[in-house]
C-alpha positions as CSV (number, residue, x, y, z in Angstrom):
1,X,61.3,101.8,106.1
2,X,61.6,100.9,102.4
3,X,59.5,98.0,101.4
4,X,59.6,96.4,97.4
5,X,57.7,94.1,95.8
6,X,58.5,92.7,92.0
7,X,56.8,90.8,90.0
8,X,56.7,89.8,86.1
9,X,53.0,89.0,86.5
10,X,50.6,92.0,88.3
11,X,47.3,89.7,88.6
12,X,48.7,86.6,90.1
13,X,49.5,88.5,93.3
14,X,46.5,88.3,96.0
15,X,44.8,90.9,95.9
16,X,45.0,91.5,99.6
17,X,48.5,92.7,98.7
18,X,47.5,95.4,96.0
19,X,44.8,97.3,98.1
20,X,45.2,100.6,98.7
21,X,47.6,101.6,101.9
22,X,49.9,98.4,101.4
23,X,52.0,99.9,98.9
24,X,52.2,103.8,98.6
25,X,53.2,103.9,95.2
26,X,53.1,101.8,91.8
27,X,55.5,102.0,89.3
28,X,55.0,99.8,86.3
29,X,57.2,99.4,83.0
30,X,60.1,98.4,81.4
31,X,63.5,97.8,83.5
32,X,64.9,101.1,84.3
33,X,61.1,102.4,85.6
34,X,62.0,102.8,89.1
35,X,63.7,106.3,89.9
36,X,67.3,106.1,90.7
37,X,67.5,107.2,94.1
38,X,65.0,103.6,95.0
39,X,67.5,101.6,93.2
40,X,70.8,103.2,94.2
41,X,70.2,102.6,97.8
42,X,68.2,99.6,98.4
43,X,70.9,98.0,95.9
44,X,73.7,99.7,97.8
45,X,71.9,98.7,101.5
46,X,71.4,95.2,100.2
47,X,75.1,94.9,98.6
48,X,76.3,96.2,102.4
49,X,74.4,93.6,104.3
50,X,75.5,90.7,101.7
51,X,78.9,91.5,102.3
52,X,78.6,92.3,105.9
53,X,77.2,88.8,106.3
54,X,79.3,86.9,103.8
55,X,82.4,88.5,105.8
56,X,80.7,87.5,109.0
57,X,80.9,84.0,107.9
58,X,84.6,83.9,106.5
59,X,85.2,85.1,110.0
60,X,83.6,82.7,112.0
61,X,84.7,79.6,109.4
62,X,88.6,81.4,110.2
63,X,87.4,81.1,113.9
64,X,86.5,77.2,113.8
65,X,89.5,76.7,111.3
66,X,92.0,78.2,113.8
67,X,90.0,76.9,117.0
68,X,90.1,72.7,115.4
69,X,94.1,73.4,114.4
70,X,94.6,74.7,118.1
71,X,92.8,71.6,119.7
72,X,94.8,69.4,117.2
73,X,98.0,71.0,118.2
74,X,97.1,70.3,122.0
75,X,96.5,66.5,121.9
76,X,99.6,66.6,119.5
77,X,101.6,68.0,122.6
78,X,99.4,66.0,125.2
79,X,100.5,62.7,123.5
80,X,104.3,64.2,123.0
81,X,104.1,65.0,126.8
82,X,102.9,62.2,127.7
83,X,105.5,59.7,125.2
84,X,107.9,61.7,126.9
85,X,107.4,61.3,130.1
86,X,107.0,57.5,129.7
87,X,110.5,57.5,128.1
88,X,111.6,59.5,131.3
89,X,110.3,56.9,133.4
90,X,111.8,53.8,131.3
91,X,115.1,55.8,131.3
92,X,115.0,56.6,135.3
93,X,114.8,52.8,135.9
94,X,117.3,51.8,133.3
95,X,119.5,53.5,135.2
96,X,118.8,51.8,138.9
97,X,120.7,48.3,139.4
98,X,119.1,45.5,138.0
99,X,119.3,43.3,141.3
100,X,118.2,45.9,144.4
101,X,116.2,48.3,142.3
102,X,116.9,51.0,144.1
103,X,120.7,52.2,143.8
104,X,122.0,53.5,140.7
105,X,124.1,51.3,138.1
106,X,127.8,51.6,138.4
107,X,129.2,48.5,137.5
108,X,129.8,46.2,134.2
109,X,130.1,42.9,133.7
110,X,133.1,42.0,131.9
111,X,133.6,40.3,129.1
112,X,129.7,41.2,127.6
113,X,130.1,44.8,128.7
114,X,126.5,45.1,130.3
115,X,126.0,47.9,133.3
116,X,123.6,46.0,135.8
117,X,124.9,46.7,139.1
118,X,125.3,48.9,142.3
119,X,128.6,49.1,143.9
120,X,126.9,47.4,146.8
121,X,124.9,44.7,144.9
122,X,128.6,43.9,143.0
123,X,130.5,44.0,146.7
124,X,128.0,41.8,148.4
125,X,129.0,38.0,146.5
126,X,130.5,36.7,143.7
127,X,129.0,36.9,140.7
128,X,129.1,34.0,138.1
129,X,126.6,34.8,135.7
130,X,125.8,38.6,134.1
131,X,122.1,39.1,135.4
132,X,121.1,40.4,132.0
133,X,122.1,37.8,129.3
134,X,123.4,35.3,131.8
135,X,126.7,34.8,129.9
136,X,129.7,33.9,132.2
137,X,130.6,36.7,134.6
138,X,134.5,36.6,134.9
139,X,135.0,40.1,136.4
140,X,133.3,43.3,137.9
141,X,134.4,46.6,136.6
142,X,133.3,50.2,137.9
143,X,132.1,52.5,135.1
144,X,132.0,56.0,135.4
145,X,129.9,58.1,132.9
């Protein structure tokens, strides 16, 4: 283990610290006064574990990036799902006759044009009125798709 201590200013470090067995060796001077082979790899250690670490944390910021974009993408597909099945539903009973409710439409109301009816619903009376705009109903026409 390779343990430094700096300082500009000797006697304000405790004293506690400078006794004999804490630090094996003293080297006191200008900048430069360590020996190259201290500086070379504690700098080069230190350099490793900053970039290690400041990699570490692009990594896990591209992580949390890519995992809030994934979550938005799922509730953009949960609410597209679920638009479109409520558009399948509204379009399933569009299509079912708008008297019984249950058979599919295949007639029109002439002269407004509007496809409200069952063959059985438009079999079963005379109609005088179109059951969607209530205009006058003069005939029943089968419409085939």
């Amino acid at each position: 283990m390779l343990v430094i201590g700096a300082t500009s200013a000797l006697e304000s470090v405790d004293s506690a610290l400078r006794r004999s067995g804490r630090f094996d060796r003293v080297f006191m001077g200008h900048e430069g006064a360590l020996p190259n082979w201290v500086v070379r790899s504690g700098s080069k250690r230190l350099l490793d574990e900053l970039h290690a670490s400041r990699h570490l944390a692009d990594e896990l910021a591209r992580v949390k990036r890519q995992k809030a974009e994934m979550a938005d993408e799922l509730a953009r597909e949960k609410r597209h799902n679920s638009e479109l099945a409520a558009r399948l539903n509204y379009s399933e009973e569009e299509q079912l006759c708008s008297i019984c409710m249950s058979q599919p439409k295949t007639h029109a109301v002439l002269p407004c044009l509007h496809k409200c009816m069952c063959a059985t619903c438009a079999a079963r009376q005379v109609w005088n009125q179109c059951p969607i705009c209530k205009g006058v109903c003069r005939r029943l026409r089968r419409v085939w798709e």
